[in-house]
C-alpha atoms as a printed R data frame, in Angstrom:
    type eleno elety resid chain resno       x       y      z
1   ATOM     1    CA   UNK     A     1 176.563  -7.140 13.641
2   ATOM     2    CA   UNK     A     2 175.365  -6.050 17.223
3   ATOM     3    CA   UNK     A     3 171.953  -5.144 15.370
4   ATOM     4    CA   UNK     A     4 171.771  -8.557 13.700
5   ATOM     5    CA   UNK     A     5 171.975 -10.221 17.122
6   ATOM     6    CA   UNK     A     6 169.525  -7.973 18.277
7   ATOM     7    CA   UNK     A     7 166.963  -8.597 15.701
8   ATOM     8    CA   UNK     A     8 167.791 -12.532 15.499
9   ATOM     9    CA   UNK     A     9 167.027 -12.665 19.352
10  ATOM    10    CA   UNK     A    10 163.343 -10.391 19.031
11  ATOM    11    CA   UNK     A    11 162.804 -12.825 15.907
12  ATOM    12    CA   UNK     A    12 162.933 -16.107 17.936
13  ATOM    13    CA   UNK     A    13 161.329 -14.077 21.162
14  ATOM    14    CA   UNK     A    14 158.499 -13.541 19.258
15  ATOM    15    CA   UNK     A    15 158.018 -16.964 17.623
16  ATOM    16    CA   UNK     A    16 158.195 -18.574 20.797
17  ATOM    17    CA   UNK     A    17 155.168 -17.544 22.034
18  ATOM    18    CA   UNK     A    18 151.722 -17.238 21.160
19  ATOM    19    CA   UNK     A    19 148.296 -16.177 22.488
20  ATOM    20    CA   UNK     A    20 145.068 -18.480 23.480
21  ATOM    21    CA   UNK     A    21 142.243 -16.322 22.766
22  ATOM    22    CA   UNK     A    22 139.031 -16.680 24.756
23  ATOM    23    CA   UNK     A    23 136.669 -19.615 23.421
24  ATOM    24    CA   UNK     A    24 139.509 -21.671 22.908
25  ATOM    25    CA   UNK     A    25 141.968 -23.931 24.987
26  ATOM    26    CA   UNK     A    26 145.704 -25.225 23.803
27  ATOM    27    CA   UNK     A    27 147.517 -28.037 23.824
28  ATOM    28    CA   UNK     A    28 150.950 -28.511 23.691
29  ATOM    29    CA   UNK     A    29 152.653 -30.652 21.149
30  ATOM    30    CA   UNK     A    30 156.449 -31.500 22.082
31  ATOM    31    CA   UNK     A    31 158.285 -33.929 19.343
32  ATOM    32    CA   UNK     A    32 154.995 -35.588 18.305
33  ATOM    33    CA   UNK     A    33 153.236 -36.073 21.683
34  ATOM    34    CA   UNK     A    34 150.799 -34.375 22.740
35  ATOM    35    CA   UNK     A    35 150.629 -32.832 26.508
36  ATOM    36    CA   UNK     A    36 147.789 -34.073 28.871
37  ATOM    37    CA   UNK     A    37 147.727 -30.668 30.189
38  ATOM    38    CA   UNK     A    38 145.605 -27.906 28.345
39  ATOM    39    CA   UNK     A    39 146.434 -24.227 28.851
40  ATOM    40    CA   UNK     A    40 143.806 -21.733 28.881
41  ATOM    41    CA   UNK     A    41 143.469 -18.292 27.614
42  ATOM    42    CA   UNK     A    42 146.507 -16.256 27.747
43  ATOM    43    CA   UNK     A    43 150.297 -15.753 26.445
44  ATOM    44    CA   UNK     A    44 151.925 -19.118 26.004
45  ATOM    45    CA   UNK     A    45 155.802 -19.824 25.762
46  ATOM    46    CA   UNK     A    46 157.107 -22.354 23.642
47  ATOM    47    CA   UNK     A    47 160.487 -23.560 21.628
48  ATOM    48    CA   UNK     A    48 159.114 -23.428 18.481
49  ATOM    49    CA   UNK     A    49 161.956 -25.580 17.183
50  ATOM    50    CA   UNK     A    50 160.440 -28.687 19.113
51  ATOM    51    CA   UNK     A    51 157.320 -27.739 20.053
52  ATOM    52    CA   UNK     A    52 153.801 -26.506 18.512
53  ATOM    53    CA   UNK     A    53 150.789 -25.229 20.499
54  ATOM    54    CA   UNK     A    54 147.871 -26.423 19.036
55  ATOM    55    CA   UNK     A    55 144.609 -24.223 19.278
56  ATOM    56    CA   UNK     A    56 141.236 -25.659 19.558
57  ATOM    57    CA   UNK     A    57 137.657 -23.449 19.932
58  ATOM    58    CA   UNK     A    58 135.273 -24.546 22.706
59  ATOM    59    CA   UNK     A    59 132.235 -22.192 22.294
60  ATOM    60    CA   UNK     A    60 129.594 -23.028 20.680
61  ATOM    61    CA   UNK     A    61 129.585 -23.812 17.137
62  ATOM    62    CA   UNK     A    62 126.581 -24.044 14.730
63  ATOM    63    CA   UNK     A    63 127.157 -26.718 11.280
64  ATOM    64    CA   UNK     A    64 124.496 -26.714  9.199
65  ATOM    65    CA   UNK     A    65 123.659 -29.675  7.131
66  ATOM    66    CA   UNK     A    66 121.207 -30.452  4.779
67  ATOM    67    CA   UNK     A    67 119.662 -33.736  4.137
68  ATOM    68    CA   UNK     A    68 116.403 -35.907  3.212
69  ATOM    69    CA   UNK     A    69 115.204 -37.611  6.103
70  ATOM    70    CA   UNK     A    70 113.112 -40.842  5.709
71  ATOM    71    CA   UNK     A    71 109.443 -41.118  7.104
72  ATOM    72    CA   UNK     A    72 107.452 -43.816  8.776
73  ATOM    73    CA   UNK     A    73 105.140 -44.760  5.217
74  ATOM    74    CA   UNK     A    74 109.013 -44.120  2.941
75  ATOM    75    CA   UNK     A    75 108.500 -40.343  1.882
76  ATOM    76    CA   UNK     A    76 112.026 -38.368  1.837
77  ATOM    77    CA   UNK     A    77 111.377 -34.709  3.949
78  ATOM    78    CA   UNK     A    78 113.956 -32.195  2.575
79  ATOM    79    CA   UNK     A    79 115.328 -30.536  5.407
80  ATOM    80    CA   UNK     A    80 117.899 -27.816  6.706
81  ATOM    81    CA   UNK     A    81 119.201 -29.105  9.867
82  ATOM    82    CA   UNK     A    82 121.502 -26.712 12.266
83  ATOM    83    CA   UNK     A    83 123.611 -28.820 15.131
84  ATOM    84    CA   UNK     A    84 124.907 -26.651 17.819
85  ATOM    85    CA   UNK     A    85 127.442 -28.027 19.311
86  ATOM    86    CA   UNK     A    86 130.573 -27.599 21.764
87  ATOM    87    CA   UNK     A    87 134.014 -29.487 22.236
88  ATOM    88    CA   UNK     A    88 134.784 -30.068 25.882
89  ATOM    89    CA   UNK     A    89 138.179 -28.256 26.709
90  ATOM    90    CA   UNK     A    90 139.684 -31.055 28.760
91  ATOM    91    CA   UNK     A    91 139.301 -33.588 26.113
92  ATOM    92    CA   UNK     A    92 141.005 -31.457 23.723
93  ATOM    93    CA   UNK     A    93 144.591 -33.604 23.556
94  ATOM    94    CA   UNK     A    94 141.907 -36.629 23.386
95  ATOM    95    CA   UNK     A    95 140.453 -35.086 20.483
96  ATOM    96    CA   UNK     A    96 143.279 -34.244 18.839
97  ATOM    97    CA   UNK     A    97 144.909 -37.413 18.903
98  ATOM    98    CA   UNK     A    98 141.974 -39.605 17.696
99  ATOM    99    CA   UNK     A    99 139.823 -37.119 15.540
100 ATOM   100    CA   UNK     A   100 142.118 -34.708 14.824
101 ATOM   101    CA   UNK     A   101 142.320 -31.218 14.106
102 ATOM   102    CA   UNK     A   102 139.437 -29.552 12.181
103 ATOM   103    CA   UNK     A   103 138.314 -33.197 11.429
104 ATOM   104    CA   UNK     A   104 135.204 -32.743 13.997
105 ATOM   105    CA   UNK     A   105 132.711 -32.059 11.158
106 ATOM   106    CA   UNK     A   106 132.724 -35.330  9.177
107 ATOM   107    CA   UNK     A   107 132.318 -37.327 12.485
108 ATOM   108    CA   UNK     A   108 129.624 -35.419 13.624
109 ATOM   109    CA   UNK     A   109 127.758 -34.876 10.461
110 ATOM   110    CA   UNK     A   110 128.045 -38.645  9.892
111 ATOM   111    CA   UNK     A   111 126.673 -39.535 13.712
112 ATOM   112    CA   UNK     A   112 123.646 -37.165 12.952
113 ATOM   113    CA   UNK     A   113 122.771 -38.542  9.825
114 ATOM   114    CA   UNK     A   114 122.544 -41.937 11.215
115 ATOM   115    CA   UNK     A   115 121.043 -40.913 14.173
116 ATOM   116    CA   UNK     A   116 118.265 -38.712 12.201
117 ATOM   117    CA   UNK     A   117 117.696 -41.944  9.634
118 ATOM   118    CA   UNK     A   118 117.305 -43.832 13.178
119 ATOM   119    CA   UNK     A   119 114.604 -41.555 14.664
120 ATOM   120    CA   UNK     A   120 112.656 -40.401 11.790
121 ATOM   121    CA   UNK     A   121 111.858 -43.447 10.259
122 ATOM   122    CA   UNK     A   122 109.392 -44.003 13.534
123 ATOM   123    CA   UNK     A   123 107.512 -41.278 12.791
124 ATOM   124    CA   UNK     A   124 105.193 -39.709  9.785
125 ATOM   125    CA   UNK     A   125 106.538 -37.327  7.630
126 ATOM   126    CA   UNK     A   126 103.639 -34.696  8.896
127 ATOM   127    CA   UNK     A   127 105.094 -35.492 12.249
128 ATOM   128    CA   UNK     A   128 108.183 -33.227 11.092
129 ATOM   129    CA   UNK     A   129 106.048 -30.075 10.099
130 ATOM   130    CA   UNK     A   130 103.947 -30.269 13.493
131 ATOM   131    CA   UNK     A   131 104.233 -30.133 17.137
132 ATOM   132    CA   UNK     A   132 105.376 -33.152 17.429
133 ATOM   133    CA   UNK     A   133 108.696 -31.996 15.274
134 ATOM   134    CA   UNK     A   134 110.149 -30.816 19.088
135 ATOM   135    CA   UNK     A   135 110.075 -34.482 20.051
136 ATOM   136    CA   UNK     A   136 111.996 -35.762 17.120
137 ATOM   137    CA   UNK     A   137 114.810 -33.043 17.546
138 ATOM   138    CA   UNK     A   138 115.523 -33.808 20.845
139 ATOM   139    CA   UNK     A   139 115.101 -37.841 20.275
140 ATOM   140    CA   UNK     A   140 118.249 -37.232 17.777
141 ATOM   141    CA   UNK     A   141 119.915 -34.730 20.633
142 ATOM   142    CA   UNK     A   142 120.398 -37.650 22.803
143 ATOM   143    CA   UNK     A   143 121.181 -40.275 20.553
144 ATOM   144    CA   UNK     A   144 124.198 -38.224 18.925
145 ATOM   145    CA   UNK     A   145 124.854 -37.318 22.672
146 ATOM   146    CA   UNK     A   146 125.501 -40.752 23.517
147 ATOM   147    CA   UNK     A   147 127.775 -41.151 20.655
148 ATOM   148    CA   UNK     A   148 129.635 -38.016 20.807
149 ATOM   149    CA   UNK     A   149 129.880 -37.361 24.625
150 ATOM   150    CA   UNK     A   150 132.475 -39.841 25.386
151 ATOM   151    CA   UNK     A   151 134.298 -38.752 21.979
152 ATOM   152    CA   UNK     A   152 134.554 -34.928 23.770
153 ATOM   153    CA   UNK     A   153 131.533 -33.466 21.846
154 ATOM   154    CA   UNK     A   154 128.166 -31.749 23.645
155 ATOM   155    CA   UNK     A   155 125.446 -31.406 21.299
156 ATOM   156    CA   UNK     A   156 123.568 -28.892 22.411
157 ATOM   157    CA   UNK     A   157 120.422 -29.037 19.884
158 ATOM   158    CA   UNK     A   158 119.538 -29.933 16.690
159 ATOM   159    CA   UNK     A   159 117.444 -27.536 15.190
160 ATOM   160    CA   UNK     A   160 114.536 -28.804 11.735
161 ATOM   161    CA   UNK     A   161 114.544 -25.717  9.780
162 ATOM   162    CA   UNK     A   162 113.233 -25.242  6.176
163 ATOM   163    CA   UNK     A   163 111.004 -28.600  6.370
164 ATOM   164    CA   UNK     A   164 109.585 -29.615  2.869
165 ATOM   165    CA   UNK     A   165 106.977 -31.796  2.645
166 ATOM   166    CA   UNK     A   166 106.104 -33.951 -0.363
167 ATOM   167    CA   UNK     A   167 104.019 -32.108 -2.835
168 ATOM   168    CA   UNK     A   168 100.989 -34.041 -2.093
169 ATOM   169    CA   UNK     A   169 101.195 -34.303  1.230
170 ATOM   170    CA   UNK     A   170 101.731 -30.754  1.785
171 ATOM   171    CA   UNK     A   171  98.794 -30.212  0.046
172 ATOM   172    CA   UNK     A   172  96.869 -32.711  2.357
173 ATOM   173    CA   UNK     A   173  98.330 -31.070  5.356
174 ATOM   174    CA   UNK     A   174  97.452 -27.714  4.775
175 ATOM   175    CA   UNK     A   175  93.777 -29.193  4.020
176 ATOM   176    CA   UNK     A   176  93.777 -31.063  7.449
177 ATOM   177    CA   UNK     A   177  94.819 -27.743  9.264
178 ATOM   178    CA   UNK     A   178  92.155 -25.104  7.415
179 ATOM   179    CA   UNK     A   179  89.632 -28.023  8.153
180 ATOM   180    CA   UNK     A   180  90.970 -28.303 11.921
181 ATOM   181    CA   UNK     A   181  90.678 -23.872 12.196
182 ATOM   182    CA   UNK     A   182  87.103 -24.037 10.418
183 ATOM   183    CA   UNK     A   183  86.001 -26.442 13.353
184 ATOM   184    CA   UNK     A   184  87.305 -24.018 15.517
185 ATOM   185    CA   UNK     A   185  85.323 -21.141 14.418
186 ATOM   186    CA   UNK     A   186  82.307 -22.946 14.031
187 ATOM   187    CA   UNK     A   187  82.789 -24.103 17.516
188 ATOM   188    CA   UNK     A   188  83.812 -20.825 18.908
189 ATOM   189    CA   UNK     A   189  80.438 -19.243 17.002
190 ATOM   190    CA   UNK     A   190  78.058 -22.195 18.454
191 ATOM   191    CA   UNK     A   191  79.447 -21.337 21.904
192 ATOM   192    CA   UNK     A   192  78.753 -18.072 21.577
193 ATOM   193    CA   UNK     A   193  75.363 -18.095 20.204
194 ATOM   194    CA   UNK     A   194  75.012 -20.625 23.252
195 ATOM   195    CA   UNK     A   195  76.116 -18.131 26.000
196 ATOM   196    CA   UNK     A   196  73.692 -15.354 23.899
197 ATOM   197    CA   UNK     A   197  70.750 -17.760 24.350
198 ATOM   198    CA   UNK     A   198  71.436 -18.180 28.086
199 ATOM   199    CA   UNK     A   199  71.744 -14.796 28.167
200 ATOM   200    CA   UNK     A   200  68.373 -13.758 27.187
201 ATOM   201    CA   UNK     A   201  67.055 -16.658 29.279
202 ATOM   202    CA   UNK     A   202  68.362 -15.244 32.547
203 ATOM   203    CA   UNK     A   203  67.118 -12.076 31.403
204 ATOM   204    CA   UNK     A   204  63.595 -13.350 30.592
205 ATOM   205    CA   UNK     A   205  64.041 -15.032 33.936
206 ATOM   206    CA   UNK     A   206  64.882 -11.525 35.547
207 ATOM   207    CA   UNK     A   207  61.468  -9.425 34.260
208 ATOM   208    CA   UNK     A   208  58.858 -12.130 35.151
209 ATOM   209    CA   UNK     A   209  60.142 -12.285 38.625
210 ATOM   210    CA   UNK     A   210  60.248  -8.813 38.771
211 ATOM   211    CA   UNK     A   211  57.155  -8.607 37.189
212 ATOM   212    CA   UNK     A   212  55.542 -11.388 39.543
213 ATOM   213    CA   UNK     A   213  57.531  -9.611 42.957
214 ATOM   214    CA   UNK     A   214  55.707  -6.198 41.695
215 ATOM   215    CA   UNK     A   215  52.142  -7.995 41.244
216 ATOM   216    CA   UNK     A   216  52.404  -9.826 44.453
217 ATOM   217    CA   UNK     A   217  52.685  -6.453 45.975
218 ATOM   218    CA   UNK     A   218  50.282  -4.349 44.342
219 ATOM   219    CA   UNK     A   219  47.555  -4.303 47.300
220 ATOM   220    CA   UNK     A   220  44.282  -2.466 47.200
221 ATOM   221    CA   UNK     A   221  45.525  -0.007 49.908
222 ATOM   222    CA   UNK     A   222  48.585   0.915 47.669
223 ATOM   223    CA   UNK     A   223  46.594   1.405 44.475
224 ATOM   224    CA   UNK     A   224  44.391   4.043 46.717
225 ATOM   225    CA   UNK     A   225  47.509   5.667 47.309
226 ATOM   226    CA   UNK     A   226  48.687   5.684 44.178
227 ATOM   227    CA   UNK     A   227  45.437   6.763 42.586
228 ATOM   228    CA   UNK     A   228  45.375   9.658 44.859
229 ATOM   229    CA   UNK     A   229  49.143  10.896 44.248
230 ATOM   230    CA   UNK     A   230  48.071  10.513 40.411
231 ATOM   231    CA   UNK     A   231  45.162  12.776 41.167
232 ATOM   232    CA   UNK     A   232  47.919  15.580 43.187
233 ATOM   233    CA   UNK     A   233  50.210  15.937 40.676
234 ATOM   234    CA   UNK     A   234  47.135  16.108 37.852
235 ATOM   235    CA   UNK     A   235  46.087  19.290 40.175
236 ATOM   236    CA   UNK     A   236  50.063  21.191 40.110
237 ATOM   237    CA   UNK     A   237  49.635  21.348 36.675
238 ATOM   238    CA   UNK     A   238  48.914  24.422 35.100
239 ATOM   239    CA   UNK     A   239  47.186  23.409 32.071
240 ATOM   240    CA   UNK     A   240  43.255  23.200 31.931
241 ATOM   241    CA   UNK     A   241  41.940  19.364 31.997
242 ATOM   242    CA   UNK     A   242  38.625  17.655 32.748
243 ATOM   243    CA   UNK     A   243  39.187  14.385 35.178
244 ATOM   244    CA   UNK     A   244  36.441  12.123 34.916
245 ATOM   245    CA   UNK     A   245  36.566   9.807 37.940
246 ATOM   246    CA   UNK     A   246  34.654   7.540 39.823
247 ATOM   247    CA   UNK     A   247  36.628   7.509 42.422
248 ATOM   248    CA   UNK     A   248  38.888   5.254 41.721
249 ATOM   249    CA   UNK     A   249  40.548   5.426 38.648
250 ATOM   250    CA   UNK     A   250  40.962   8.880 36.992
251 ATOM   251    CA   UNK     A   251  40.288   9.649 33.356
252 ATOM   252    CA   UNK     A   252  42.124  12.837 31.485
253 ATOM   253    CA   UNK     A   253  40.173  14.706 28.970
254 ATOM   254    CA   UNK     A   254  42.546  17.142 27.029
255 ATOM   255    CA   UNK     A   255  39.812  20.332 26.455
256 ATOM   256    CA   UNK     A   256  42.403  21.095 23.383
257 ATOM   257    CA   UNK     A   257  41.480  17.642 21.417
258 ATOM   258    CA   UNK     A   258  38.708  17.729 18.839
């Protein structure tokens, strides 16, 4: 009997408590209502025969939805579209009471598919597979963010992933861009043959005033000079030559040629 007690008592020890993991927040349910007060992370002490401690997660969480979003000119863009997203702790009993519990993905996916149907419509459906795709995603952030934020939801981003265009447009698109990266290269190739030709221009530039700065200073007395250093090393060689000269300008007969 003494056991029974024993065990009864560890039985209803145990039930009445529970643990609030990290990444989530709890709220305390006592005959129906709901406590304004959330308790965080830790061991939690209840009468579970009147009262409930209801769990909710407030890191971030990721829902993935997929959906055809409209275009300015009335294409449909298949799309994979990931919402990150992240209840805010204090509005948990909030939440609770007019969402409810695990309810949190039908309101949201609902407010982004409006929202999305909203913003894409404005622009072109190329718009989605370009740079421009970073605009729209944060254009439907904020307009889910002023839906959600006051219901106790951050939406952190929303994410186009897996973007498929029309058949014929893609086609067209991919044209446009091998067009756009042909330009390029011919560009980059005129640009260089443009710095080559000014290049060769500077050089061109460089000889004739060297050539014109060596002229200017070739004088009479200098060409002497060098006429007589010509005639010096012609005599330190050891080889036998005829120099013809007037005087001036020295002329090497190699006795060896025939």
């Amino acid at each position: 009997m003494k056991h029974s007690i024993i065990f009864i008592a560890c039985c209803i020890l145990i039930s009445s408590c529970t643990v609030v993991r990290q990444g989530e927040v709890g709220v305390k349910r006592k005959l129906g209502k709901l406590s304004p007060q959330i308790k965080e992370p830790g061991v939690i002490a209840y009468n579970p025969f009147v009262s409930k401690v209801i769990k909710m997660p407030i890191r971030t969480m990721n829902m993935e939805i997929n959906a055809n979003l409209p275009s300015k000119e009335g294409l449909n863009v298949v799309a994979t579209i990931s919402i990150l997203y992240r209840m805010q702790g204090a509005k948990a009993p909030f939440i609770i009471e007019t969402i409810g519990v695990g309810n949190e993905v039908n309101v949201i996916s609902s407010v982004f598919r409006s929202s999305a149907a909203d913003v894409c419509s404005r622009f072109f459906a190329k718009d989605m597979h370009s740079a421009q795709r970073a605009g729209i995603e944060k254009e439907i952030t904020e307009q889910m963010s002023r839906i959600l934020l006051p219901r106790g939801f951050e939406i952190e981003a929303v994410l186009l992933k897996n973007i498929q265009l029309p058949a014929g447009l893609a086609r067209a698109v991919e044209e446009k861009l091998e067009a756009e990266q042909q330009a390029q290269r011919m560009e980059f190739l005129l640009d260089r043959e443009k710095r080559e030709a000014q290049r060769k221009i500077i050089e061109a530039e460089g000889i004739r005033d060297s050539q014109k700065i060596i002229s200017e200073g070739l004088t009479k007395a200098i060409i002497e000079w060098q006429t007589i250093e010509a005639f010096r090393e012609l005599a330190k060689s050891p080889n036998a030559k005829m120099i013809v000269t007037d005087g001036k300008t020295p002329l090497l007969i190699n006795p060896n040629d025939k």
